[in-house]
N, C-alpha and C positions, 0 to 999 in steps of 0.2 A: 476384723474379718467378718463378712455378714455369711448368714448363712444360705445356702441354696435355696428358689424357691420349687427346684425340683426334685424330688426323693420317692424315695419307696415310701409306705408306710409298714406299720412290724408285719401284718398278715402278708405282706409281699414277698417282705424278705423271710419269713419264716416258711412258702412255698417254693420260695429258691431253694432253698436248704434242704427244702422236703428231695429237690429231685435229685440231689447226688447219692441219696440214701440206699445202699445196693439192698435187693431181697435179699429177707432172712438175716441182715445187720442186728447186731445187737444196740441198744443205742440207750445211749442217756442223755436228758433235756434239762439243761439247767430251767432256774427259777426267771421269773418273767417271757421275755419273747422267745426262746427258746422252746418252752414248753409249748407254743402255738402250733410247734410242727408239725406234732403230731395229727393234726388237722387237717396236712394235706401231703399224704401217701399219696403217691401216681396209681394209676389201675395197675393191678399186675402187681405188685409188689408188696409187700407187708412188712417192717420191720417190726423188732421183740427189743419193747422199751421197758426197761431198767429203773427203778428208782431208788436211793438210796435206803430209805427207810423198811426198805426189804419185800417190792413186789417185782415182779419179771411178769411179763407179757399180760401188760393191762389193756385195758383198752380206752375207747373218747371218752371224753369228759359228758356227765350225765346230762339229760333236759333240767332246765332249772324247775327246782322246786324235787327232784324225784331223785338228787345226791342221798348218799349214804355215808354220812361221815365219820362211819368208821374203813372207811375207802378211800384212804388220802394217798397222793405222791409226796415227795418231801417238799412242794412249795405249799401244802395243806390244800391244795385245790382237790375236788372232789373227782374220781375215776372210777370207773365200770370194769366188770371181768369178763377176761373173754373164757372160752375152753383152752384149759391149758396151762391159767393164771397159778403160779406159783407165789406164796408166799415164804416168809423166812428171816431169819432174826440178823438186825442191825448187823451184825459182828459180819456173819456171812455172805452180805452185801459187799459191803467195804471189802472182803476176800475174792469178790467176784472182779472189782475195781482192783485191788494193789497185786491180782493174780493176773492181769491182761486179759480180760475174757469178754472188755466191752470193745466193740469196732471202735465206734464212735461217742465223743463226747461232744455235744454242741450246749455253751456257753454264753454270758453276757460278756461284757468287759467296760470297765473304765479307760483303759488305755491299753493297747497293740503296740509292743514294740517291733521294729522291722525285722529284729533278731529269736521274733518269736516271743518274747516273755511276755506273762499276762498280768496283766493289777484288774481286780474285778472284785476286791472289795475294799474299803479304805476306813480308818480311826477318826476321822474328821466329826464334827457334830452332827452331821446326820448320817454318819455310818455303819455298816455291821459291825456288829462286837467283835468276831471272830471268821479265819477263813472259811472256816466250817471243810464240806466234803468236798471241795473245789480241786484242791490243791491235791488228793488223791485221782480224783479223777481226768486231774493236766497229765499225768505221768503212768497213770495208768491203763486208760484206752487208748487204742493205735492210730488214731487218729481225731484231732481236737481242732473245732470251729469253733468260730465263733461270729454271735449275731449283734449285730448293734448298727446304733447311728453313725455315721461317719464321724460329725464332730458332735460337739456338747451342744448344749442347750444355749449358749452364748457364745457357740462358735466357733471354739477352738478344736482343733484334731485331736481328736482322740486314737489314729496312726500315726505313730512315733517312732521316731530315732531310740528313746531311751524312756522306760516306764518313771514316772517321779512318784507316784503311787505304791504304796506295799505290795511285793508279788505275789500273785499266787503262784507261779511255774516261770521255771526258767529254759526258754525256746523249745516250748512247747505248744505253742500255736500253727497249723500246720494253712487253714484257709478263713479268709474272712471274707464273711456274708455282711455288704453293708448297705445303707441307704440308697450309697451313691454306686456301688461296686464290687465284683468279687475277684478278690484279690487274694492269690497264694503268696505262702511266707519260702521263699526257699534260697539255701546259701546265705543264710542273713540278710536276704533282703525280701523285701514289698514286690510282687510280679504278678500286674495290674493283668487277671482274664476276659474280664467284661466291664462294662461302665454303661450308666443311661446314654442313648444315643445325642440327649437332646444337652448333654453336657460335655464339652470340648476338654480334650487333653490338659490343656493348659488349666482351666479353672479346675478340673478334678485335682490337681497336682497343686494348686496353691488352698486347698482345705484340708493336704494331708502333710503332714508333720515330718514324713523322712520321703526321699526319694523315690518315686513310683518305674519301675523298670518294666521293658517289654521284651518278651520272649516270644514272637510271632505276632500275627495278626488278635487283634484288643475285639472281640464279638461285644455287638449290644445285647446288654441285661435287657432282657424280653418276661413279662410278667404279667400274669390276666390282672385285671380290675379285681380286687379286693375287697 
């Protein structure tokens, strides 16, 4: 299977993401593209980002050279305070996540199953040791996205029938922000909302892995230059 020569790139689909975010959302940003979103808030609206390592309502990421690194979120990337920045110890994080008190969690993943379950870290040779805070935070905010490429690096769907990868959560994926598409998880299945216009039903549907379902009219993913 080759891969599309038409896609988002991550700051695309990390402003996609940005626009379902309601004001005043609590929100946590997994590590890599996920963390981008924070970059692009609509006017008008502000959400209060979370991170596990114990800061609430940080703010962007600093001009380079003028970090403070003892201001990190949990991917070690360096962050700014805004008024209001609460700090607070690991334990009471994690309390804030397995208490329901985050809206939203937005995620990476290695593979989407259509039933929701997430594999987003894996034991292989080049992988994380450990699930780490992932697998609290699939079960713990009310609602879990996730951001990634459609398929791998060589091609394959990473939208699937059935995860083959270790899970983090079990049908817990609620929408997926992807290269090609945003697609909600509902009823066990993949229900395709938007797609590049300049990519046809049918090609969307043989680069993903379980069957793509439609529930009204399919809008094109519409996205500024990045």
């Amino acid at each position: 299977m080759k891969l599309t020569p038409i896609k988002l790139n991550p700051s695309q689909m990390a402003w996609r993401a940005a626009q379902d975010i309601a004001d005043g959302a609590y929100v946590n940003l997994g590590i890599g593209f996920p963390e981008m979103v924070a970059k692009f808030q609509p006017p008008g609206r502000e959400a209060i980002f979370h991170t596990e390592n114990g800061i609430l309502g940080f703010g962007a990421a600093p001009a380079p050279g003028e970090e403070d690194w003892d201001l990190i979120n949990a991917g070690k990337k360096a962050v700014t305070l805004k008024p209001g920045t609460a700090f607070f110890h690991h334990a009471d994080s994690f309390a804030m996540v397995r208490g329901g008190h985050l809206d939203v969690a937005i995620l990476g993943a290695y593979e989407v199953a259509e039933t929701g379950d997430l594999a987003n870290w894996s034991t292989g040779p080049k992988g994380v040791p450990a699930v780490g805070g992932a697998m609290d935070l699939v079960h713990g905010a009310k609602q879990v996205a996730v951001l990634t490429d459609h398929v791998t690096k060589d091609g394959k769907p990473k939208l699937v029938q059935r995860c083959t990868l270790p899970l983090t959560g079990v049908a817990c994926v609620t929408r997926i922000y992807s290269s090609l598409a945003v697609i909600d998880v509902s009823g066990g299945r993949f229900v395709l909302r938007e797609k590049l216009a300049g990519l046809s039903l049918d090609d969307l549907q043989a680069l993903t892995g379980a069957t793509l379902h439609l529930d009204g009219p399919v809008a094109d993913l519409i996205v500024p230059e990045l």
